[in-house]
N, C-alpha and C positions, 0 to 999 in steps of 0.2 A: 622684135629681135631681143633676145638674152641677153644681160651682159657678159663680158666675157668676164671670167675668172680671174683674177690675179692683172690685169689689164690695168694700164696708168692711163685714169682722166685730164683731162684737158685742166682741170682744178691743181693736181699735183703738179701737173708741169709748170704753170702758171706760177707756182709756188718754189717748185724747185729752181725756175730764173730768177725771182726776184731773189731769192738767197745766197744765189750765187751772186746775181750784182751787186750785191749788200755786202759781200766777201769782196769781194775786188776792189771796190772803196773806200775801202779800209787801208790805212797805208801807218807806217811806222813811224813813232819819233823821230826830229832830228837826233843822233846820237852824241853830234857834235855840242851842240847846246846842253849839253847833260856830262855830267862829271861821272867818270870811269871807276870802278870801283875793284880794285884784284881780291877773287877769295884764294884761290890756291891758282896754281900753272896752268891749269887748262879753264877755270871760271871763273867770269866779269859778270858783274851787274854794273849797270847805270842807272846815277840817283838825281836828282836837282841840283843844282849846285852850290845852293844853300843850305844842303843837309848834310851831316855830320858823316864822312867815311865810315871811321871805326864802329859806329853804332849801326850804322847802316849793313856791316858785316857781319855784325853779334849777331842782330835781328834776321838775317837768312840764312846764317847758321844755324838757330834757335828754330827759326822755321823750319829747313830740312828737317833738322834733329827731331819734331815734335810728330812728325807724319805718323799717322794711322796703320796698324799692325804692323808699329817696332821696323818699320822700315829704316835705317839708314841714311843718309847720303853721303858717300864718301867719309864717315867715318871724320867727320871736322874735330880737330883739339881745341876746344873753346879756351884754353886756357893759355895758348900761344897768341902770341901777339906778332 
């Protein structure tokens, strides 16, 4: 018997569950235990709470800012406090 064309083996699927389990168990920070950070009205980051707010804002500013084909994000005024 031929294989069939374009047909999923008993291999892929095997694969395709285990990644999917591997995705499920995965679960998120407490958010609670983690200090709140505002960048602008509508975006939060959350940092340790032993790390420095303000610099913690520069540095995801600085990160948006630096993306790959001049992209944008929102247009941050680094220069406002």
């Amino acid at each position: 018997m031929a294989k069939k064309e374009g047909a999923v083996r008993n291999d892929e699927i095997k694969e395709l569950n285990t990644k999917a389990r591997q995705l499920s168990e995965k679960h998120s920070p407490d958010l609670s235990k983690l200090q709140r950070v505002r960048i602008d009205h509508s975006t939060c980051i959350y940092i340790d709470p032993n790390k420095d707010p303000v610099l913690a804002k520069k540095r995801f500013i600085d990160k948006m800012n630096e993306r790959p084909m001049n992209i944008r994000y929102k247009n941050y005024d680094t220069d406002k406090e």
